[in-house]
C-alpha positions in Angstrom: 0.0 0.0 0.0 1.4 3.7 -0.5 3.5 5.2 1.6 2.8 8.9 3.1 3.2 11.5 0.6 4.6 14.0 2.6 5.2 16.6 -0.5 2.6 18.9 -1.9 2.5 21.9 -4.0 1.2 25.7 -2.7 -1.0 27.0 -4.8 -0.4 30.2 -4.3 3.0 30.4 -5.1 3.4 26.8 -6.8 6.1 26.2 -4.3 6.9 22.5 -3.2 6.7 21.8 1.1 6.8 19.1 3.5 3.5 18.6 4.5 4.2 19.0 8.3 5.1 22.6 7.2 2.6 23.6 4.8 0.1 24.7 6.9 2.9 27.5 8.5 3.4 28.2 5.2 0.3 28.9 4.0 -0.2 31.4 6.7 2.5 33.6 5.3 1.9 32.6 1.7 -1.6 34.2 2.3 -0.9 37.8 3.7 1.3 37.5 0.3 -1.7 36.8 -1.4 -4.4 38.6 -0.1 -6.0 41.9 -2.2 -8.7 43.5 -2.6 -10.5 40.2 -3.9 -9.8 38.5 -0.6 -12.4 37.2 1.7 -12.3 36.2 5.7 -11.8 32.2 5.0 -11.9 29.3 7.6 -8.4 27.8 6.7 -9.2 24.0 6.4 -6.9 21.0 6.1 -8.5 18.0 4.9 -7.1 14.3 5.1 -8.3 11.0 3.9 -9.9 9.3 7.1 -8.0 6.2 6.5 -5.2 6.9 4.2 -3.6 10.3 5.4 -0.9 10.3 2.4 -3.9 12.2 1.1 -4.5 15.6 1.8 -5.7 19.5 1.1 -5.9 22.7 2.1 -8.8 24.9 1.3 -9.8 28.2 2.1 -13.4 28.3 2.7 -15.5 32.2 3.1 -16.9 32.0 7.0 -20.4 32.6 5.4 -20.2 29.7 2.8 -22.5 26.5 3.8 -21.1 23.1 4.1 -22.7 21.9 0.8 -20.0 24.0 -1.3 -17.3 21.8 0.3 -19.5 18.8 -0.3 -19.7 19.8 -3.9 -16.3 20.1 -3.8 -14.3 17.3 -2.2 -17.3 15.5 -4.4 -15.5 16.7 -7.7 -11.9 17.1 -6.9 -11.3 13.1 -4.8 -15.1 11.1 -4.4 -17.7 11.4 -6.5 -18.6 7.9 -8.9 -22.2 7.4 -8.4 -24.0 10.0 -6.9 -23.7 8.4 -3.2 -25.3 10.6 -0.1 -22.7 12.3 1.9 -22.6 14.0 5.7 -20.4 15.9 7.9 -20.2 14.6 11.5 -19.8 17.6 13.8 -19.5 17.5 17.2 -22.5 14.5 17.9 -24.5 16.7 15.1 -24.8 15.2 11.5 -25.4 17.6 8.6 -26.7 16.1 5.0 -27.7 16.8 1.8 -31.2 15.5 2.2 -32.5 15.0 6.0 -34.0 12.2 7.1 -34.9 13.1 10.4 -35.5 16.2 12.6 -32.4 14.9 14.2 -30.3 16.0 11.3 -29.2 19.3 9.9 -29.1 20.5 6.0 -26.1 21.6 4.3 -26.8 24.6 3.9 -26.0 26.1 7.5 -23.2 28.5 7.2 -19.5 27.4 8.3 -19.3 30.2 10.9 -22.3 29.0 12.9 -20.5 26.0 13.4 -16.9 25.6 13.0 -14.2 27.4 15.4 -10.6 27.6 15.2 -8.7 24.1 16.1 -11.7 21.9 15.5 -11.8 18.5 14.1 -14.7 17.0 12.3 -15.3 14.2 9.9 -16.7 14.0 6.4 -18.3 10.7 4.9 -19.6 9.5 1.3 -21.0 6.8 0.4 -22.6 4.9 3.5 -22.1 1.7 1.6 -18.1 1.8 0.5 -17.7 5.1 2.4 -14.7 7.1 2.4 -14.2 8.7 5.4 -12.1 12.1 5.5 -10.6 14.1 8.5 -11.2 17.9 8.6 -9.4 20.3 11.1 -9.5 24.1 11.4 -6.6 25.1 10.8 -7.2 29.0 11.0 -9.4 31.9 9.6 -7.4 34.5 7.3 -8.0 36.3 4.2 -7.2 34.5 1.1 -8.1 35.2 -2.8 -11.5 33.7 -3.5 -13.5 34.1 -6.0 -17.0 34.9 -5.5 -18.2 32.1 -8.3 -16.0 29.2 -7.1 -16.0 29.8 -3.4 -13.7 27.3 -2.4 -10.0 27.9 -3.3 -7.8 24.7 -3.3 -4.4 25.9 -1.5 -2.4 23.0 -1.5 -2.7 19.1 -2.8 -0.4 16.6 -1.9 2.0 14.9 -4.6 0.7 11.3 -5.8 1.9 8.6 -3.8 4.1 6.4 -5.1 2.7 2.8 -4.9 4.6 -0.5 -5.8 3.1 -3.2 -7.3 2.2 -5.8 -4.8 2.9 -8.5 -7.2 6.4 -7.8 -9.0 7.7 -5.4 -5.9 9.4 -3.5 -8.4 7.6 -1.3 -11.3 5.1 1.5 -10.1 1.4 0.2 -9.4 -0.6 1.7 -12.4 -4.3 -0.4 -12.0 -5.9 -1.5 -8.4 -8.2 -4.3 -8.4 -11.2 -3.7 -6.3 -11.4 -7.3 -5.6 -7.7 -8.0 -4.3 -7.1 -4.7 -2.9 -8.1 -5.7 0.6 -6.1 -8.8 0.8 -3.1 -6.4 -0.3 -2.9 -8.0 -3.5 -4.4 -5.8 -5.8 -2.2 -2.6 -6.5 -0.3 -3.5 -9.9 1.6 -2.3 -12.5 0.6 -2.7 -15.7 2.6 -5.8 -16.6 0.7 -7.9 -13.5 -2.6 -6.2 -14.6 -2.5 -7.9 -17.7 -1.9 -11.5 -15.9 -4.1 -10.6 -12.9 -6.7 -13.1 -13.1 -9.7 -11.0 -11.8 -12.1 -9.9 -14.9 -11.1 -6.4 -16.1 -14.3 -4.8 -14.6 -12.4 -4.9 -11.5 -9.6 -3.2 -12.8 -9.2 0.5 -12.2 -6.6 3.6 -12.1 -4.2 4.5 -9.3 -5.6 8.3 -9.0 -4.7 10.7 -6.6 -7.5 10.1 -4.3 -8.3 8.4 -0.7 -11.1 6.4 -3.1 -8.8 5.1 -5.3 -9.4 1.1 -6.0 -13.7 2.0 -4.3 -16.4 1.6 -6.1 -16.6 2.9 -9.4 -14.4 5.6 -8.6 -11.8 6.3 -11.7 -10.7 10.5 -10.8 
């Protein structure tokens, strides 16, 4: 299975960090950055749930809901199928459709919610579900624009995954099958041998829900 991939690239400056640094950096990169475009933003680092080689940053405005990060993290690492999604917030779930009174909608704004240095937890699919780790990382002014209200700050490099059958060339295919029995990330000599139908075969992508569900990037 992949290894941490600690490097990512600013998007601000399209510099190359660590990412145990990148959040310091970010906060400087962004008093660069800001203008007279830039809004108050919740500064939010998000990391796959179970596979924390994956992460972001975003900036996020305070009075955005939570249904333009759903929308988000939806297009840039999860959506395949149209699964249901929810953000689990201190004991309090928040969904794109409700089912109960117990349960909020999406579109409650960040600031009634999230503070500074909190942690909370992100979920699609309640079948195959990829779960994602959120933390507050800050709130500072940052370049967004008005019609894409959530700016990507920083993206981790793709991991670099062997093939688990060779050892040796650079896993290009997962097999959704094999995958759990650590079998199933291979390169694309092993792919053509695997003996799995092809249906099962799909890309390494740069993604916590690489090798789940129908999910290709």
């Amino acid at each position: 299975m992949a290894q941490r991939g600690s490097v990512g690239k600013c998007s601000l400056c399209s510099r190359a960090f660590d990412a145990s640094v990148m959040t310091r950096h970010l906060k400087a990169c962004a008093k660069a950055a800001a203008g007279p475009k830039a809004a108050t933003c919740f500064h939010l680092v998000v990391e796959g749930g179970w596979g924390r080689e994956y992460w972001l940053h975003l900036a996020v405005p305070v009075e955005s809901p939570f249904s333009g990060i759903d929308y988000f993290l939806r297009n840039i690492w999860l959506e395949c199928c149209g699964h249901m999604s929810a953000f689990r917030i201190a004991g309090e779930s928040y969904s794109r459709s409700p089912l109960d009174s117990e349960e909020f909608d999406m579109g409650v704004a960040l600031k009634r919610v999230l503070k500074i240095g909190m942690k909370f937890w992100y979920e699609y699919d309640f079948g195959s579900t990829t779960e994602l780790q959120l933390k507050v990382a800050g709130v500072r002014e940052f370049p967004v624009e008005r019609k894409h209200p959530v700016l990507l700050l920083a993206r981790n490099d793709p991991p670099e995954v062997r093939c688990e059958q060779c050892g040796q060339a650079r896993a290009e295919r997962i097999c959704s099958d094999c995958q759990w029995s650590g079998k199933g990330w291979l390169c694309a000599a092993c792919a053509r041998k695997h003996r799995c139908e092809s249906d099962y075969l799909l890309p390494v992508v740069n993604s916590p829900r690489a090798g789940v569900c129908g999910y290709t990037g």
